[in-house]
N, C-alpha and C positions, 0 to 999 in steps of 0.2 A: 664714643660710648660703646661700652659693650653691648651684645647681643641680650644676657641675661638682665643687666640693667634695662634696657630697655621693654626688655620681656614683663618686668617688675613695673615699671609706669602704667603702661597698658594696662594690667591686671589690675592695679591702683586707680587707675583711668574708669575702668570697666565698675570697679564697684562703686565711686564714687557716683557716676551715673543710674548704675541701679539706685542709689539711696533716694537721691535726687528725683529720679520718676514716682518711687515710691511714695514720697512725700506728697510729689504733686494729684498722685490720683487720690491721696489723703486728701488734702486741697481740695481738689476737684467733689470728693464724695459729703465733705462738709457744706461748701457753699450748692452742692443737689440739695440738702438737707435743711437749708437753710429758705431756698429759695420757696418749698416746698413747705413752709410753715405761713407763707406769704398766701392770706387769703386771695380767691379768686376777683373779687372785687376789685381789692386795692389794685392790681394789676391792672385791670382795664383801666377804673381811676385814676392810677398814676402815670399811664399810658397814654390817654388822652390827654392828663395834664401836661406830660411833659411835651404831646404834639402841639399844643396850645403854646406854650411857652416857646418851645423851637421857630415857632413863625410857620408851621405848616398848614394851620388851618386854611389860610387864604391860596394856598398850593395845592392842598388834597383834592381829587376829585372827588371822593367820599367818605363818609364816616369809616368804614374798613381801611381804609388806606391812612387816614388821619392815625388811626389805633394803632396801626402795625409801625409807621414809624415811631407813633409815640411809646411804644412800647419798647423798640428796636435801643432807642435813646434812654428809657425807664431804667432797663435792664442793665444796659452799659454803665448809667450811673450808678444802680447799685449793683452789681459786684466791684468797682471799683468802690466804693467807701464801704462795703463792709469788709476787702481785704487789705485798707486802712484801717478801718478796727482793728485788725487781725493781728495787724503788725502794733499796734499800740498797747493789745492785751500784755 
């Protein structure tokens, strides 16, 4: 391959990447935006439910710690099914 050719991928390389970050700090600035419509409550509530669910309650040494996993696992689960939505819109 020539020199210029491959000069030309790169640059091809290069912008495809820009788009691509682009996108994702899009991504990234919708589900902030999203997550941040998510009242305060449901958080802990779905946080402890989901430490409840995972089997930690009988593992936590305490309620903070019950939360912060269940919340750890909350959060995981949702973003993962709302950028399932995402892709189904």
């Amino acid at each position: 391959m020539g020199r210029k050719k491959l000069q030309q991928q790169i640059h091809q390389l290069d912008q495809q990447l820009a788009v691509d970050v682009g996108l994702l700090k899009l991504q990234a600035r919708e589900r902030m935006v999203a997550i941040r419509r998510v009242p305060t409550l449901w958080w802990v509530a779905g946080g402890m439910g989901a430490g409840l669910i995972a089997g930690r309650l009988t593992s936590a040494q305490s309620t903070v710690s019950l939360a912060t996993r269940g919340l750890s696992l909350f959060r995981l689960v949702s973003v993962a099914l709302s950028g399932q939505l995402n892709h189904e819109a």
